[in-house]
C-alpha positions in Angstrom: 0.8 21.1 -0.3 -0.7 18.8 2.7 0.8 15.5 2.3 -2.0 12.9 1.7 -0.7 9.5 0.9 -4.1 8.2 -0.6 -4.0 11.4 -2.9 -0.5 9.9 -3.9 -1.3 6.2 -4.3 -4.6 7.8 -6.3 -2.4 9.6 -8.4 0.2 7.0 -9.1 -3.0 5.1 -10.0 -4.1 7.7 -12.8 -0.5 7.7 -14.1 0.4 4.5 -14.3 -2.6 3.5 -16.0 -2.5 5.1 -19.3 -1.3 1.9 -21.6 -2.5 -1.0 -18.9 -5.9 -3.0 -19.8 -8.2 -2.5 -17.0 -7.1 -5.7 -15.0 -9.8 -4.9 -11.9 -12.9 -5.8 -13.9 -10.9 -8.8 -15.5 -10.0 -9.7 -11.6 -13.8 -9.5 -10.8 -14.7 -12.1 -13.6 -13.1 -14.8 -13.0 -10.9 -15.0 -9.7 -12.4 -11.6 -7.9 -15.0 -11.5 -6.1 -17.4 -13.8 -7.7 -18.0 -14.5 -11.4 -20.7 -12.8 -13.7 -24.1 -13.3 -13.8 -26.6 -12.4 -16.2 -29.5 -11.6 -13.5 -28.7 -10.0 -10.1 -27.7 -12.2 -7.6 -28.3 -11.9 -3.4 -25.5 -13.6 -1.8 -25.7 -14.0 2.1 -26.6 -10.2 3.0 -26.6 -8.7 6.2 -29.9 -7.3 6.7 -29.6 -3.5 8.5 -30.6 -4.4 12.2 -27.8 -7.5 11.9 -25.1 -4.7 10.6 -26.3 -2.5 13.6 -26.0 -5.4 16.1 -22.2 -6.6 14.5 -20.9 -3.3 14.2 -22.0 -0.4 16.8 -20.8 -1.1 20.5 -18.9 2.4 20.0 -19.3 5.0 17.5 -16.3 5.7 15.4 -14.4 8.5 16.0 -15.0 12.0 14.0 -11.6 11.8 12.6 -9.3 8.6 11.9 -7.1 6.8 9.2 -6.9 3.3 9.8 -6.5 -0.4 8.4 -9.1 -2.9 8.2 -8.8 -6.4 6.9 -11.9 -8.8 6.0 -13.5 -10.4 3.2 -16.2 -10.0 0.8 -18.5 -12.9 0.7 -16.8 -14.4 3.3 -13.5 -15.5 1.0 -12.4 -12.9 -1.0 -9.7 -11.3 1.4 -8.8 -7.5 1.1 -7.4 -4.8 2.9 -8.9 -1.7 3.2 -7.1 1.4 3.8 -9.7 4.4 5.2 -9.8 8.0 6.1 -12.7 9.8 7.7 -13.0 13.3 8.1 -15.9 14.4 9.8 -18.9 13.5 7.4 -16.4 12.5 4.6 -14.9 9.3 3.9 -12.7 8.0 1.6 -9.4 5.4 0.9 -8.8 2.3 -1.2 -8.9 -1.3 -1.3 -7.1 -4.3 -2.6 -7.7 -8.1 -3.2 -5.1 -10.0 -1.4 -3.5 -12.8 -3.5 -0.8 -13.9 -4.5 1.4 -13.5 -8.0 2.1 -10.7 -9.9 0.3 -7.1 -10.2 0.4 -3.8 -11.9 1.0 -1.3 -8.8 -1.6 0.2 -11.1 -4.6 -2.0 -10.9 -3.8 -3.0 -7.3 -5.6 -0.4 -6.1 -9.2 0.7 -5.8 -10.2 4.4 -4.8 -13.0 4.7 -2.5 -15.4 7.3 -1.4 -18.2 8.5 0.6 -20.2 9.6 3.6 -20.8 8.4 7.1 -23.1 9.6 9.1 -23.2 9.9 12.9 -24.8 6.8 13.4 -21.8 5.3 11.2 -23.9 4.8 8.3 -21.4 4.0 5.5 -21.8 4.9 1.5 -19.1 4.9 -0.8 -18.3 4.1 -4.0 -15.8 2.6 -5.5 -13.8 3.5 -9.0 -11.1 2.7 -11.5 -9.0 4.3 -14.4 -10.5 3.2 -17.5 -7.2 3.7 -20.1 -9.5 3.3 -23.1 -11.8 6.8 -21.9 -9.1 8.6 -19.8 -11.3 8.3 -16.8 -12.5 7.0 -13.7 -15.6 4.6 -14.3 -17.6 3.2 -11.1 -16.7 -0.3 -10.4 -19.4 -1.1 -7.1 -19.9 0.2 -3.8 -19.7 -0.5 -0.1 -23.4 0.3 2.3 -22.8 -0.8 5.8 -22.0 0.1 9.2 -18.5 1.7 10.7 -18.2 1.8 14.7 -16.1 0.9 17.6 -15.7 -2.8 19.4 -13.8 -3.5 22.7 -12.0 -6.6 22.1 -9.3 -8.2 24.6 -9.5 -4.5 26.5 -8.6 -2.5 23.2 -10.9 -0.4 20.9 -11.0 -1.3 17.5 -12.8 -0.6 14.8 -15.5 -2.9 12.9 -16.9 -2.3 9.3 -19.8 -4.6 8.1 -22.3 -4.3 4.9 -23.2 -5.8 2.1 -20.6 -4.6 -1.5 -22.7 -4.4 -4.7 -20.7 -4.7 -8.1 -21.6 -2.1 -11.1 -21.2 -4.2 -13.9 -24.2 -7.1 -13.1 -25.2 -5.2 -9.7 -24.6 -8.7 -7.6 -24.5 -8.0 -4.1 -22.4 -10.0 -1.3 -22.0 -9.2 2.4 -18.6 -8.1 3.9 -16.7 -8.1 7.2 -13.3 -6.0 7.9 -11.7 -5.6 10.8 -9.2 -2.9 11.7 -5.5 -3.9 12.0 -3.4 -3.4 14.9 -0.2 -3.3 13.9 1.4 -4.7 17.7 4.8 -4.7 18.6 4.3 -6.0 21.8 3.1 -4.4 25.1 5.9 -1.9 25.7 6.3 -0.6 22.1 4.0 0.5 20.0 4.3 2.7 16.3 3.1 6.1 15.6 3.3 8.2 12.5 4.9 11.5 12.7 4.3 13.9 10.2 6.8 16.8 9.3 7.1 19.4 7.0 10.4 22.4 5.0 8.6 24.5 3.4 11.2 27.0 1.5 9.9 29.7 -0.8 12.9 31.5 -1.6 14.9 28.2 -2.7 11.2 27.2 -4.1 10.8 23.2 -2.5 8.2 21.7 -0.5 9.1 18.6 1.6 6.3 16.2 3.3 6.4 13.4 5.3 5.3 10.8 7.2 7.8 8.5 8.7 6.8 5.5 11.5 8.2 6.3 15.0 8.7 3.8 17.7 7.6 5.1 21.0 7.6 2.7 24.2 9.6 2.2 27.2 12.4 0.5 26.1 15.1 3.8 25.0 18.0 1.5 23.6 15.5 0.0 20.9 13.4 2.8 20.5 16.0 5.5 19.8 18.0 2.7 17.7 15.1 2.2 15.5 14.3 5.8 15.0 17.7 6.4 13.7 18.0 4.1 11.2 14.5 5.0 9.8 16.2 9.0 9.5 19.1 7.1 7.6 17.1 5.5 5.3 15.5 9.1 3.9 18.2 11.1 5.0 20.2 10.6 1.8 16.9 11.4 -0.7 16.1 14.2 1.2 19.7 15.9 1.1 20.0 14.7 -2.8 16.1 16.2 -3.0 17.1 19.6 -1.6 20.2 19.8 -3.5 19.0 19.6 -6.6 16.0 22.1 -6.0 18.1 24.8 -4.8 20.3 24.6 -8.1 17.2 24.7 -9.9 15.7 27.6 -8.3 19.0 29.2 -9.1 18.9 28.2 -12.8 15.0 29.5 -13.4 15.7 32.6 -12.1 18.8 33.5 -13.8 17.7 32.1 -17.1 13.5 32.2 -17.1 12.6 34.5 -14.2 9.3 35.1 -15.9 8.8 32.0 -13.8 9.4 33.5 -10.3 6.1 33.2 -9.1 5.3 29.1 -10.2 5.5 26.3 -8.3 9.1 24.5 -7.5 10.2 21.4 -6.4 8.6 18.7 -4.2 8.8 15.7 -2.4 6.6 13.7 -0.6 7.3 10.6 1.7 5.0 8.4 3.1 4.9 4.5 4.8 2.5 1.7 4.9 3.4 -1.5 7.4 2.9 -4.9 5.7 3.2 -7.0 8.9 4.1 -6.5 12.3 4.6 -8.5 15.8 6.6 -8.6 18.7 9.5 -9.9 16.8 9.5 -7.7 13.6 8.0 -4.9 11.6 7.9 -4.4 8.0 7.8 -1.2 6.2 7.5 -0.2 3.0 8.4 3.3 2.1 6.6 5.4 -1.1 8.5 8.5 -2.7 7.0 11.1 -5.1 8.8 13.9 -6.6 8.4 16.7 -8.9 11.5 18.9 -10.0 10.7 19.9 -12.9 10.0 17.4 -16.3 7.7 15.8 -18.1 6.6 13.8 -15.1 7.0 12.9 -11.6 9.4 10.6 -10.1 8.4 7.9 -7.5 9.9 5.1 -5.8 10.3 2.6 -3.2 12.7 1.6 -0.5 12.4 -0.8 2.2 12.6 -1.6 5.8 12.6 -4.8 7.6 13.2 -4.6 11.1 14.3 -7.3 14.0 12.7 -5.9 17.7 15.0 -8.7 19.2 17.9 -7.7 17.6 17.7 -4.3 17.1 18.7 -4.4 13.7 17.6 -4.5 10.0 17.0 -7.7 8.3 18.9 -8.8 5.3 16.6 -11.2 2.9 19.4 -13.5 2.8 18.6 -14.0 6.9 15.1 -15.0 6.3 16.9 -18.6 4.5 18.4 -21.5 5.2 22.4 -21.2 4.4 23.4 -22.3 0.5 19.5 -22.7 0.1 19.9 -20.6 -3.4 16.7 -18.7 -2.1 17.2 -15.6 -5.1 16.7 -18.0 -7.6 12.8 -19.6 -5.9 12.0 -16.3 -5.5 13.6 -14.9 -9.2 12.0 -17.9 -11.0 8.9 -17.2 -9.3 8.3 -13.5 -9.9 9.9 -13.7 -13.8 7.4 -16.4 -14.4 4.2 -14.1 -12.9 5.5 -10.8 -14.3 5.5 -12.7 -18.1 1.8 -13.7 -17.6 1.2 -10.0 -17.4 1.9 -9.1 -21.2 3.6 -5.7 -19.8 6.1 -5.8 -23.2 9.8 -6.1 -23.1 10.7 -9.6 -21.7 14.3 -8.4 -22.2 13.6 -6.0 -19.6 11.9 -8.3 -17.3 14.6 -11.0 -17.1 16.8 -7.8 -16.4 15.7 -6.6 -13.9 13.7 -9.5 -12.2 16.8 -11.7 -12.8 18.8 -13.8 -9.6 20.7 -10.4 -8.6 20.4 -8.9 -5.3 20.5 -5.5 -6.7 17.1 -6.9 -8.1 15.6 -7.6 -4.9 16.2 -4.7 -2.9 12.4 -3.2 -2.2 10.8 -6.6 -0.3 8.3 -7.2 2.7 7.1 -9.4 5.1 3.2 -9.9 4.1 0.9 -12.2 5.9 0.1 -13.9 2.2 4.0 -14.0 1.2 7.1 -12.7 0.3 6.4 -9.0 -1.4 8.4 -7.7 -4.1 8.0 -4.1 -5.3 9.6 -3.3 -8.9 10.4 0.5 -9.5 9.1 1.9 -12.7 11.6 1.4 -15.4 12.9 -1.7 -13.5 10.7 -4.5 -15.3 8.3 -2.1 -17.3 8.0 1.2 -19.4 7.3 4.4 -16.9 3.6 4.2 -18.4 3.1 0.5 -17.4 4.5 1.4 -14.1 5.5 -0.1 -11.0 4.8 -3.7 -10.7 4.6 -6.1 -7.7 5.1 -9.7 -6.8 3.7 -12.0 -3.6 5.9 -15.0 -3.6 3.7 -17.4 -1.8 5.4 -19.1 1.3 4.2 -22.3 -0.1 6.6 -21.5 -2.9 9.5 -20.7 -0.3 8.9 -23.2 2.0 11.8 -25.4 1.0 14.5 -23.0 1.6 13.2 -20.9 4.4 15.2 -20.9 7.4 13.9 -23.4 9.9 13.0 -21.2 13.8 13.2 -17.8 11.8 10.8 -14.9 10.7 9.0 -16.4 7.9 9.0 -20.0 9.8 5.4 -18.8 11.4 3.9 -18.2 8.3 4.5 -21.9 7.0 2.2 -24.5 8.1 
């Protein structure tokens, strides 16, 4: 079982779905990427040899996973998530706004080929509840290669994206993100594996690692990201050992099928010299009529050395939970997911509510577990609180105090 955290968000996709309206062609229509047009529309193109000149100083290398971070059309803003193996290329994208989302619908799987040259062709899909399947939404042509800028290599994706539904064409620019933590630090990904066949579990992950010259902070940080799993994990194994015991004593007809599993993966939302923000993704099977997944959390002070509490990022008596609360209950009702009951439960003012949030360049991100605000079909769900929205009662010299203007 190779851990693939686009496999994961792709499945959580496909399973989350069932019982949502298909939101993405919804988002396309009116504030996606342009409106529909009866006749196909040309929208500022990059013609081939300008793609070439933008995009190719370097080719790409043979093998990568990477951010990038553009627009289409020159203001619709996503964030493109990409994995190339050799000839094959594939990942997802999503439109960065603000308000309330179905984890769902957020994103978009992607697929393709690129060439040696960096010739890019992928295509793009989404879960269609109504026909239990995925149904082509557009598709990315362009060029992927290398750039030097300040002294750095970094990857540059340009093209043109064409949209199924009315095959409208607009051009698009993504840069890849580098997530910097200053000069002296920088964060890796480190990818292990427990495999056990006799107590029948499989364990993935891959957890961020801060490497760099500075031992106090980096061995500091390292730890507390081993906490912060370490109690899943041990609660994970546990439990599949018990099991293992239980099917063989009372169905060992089932020796030979699969156990448990768990997989762990990271994304970073935002980074710089002051702080890092981490959102961590956990999928499990042991045993059921489905899968388990959830979230947890990380915010991280470099200067400090420390975690950071939400109630840090606000000015003192500022009754920030209640902004943010009001905000997300209001957004989360404008998605007709069902049960208001359970939406003011468990989007209410309560910290216990607000436990899975990040740093994002467009605002305060919220993640809500499955069964927190909505059924297990309707799935996770996520808020960006705008800082806009915040503004009043963020802490004046603090984290979020760069993102306000």
């Amino acid at each position: 079982m190779k851990f693939n955290y686009f496999a994961l968000r792709s499945f959580l996709i496909a399973i989350f779905a069932i019982g949502i309206c298909l939101q993405f062609s919804c988002r396309l229509g009116t504030n996606g990427a342009g409106t529909s047009s009866a006749t196909p529309v040309q929208n500022q193109l990059i013609a081939l040899d300008e793609i070439s000149r933008q995009a190719v100083a370097l080719a790409a290398p043979a093998q990568f996973k990477t951010t990038l971070t553009g627009a289409i059309d020159g203001k619709y803003n996503i964030q493109m998530d990409l994995e190339r193996d050799g000839a094959k290329i594939k990942g997802t994208y999503f439109y960065k706004k603000s308000g309330a989302m179905s984890i769902a619908s957020k994103y978009i799987s992607l697929a393709g080929t690129i060439d040696s040259d960096g010739n890019v062709e992928m295509t793009e899909s989404a879960f269609e509840p109504q026909g239990g399947k995925e149904i082509k939404t557009g598709s990315f042509k362009g060029k992927l290669g290398a750039v030097v800028i300040g002294g750095r290599q970094s990857l540059r994706f340009v093209g043109n994206w064409t949209r199924s539904k009315d095959n409208r064409s607009m051009a698009f620019s993504l840069q890849e993100v580098k997530f910097d933590v200053g000069e002296d630090l920088r964060i890796v990904t480190r990818k292990s594996e427990d495999k056990n066949r006799s107590q029948k579990f499989e364990l993935e992950m891959e957890l961020p690692k801060l490497e760099g010259n500075d031992p106090e902070r980096t061995d500091k940080f390292n730890k507390t990201i081993d906490r912060l799993v370490s109690k899943e994990i041990s609660e994970f194994k546990a439990f599949a050992v018990d099991n293992a015991k239980v099917i063989a004593k009372e169905e060992p007809s089932r020796g030979d099928m699969p156990g448990s599993s768990m997989e762990i993966g990271h994304s970073i939302t935002a980074s710089d010299r002051d702080f890092v923000s981490l959102l961590f993704t956990y999928y499990s099977y042991t045993g059921g009529a489905h899968p388990n997944t959830f979230t947890k959390s990380l915010n991280y002070d470099l200067r400090q050395n420390d975690p950071i509490s939400l109630g840090s990022l606000f000015a003192p008596n500022s009754n920030y939970l209640k902004l943010i609360s009001d905000y997300c209950l209001a957004e989360l009702k404008k998605l007709g997911i069902g049960d208001e009951e359970l939406i003011v439960r468990g989007a209410g003012p309560k910290v216990e509510n607000y436990k899975s949030w990040n740093i994002a360049p467009e605002g305060l991100m919220i993640t809500f577990d499955a069964y927190q605000v909505a059924s297990y079909a309707e799935g996770p769900q996520e808020v960006v609180v705008p800082y806009s929205i915040l503004k009043p009662v963020i802490k004046p010299g603090g984290i979020l105090s760069r993102f306000v203007k």
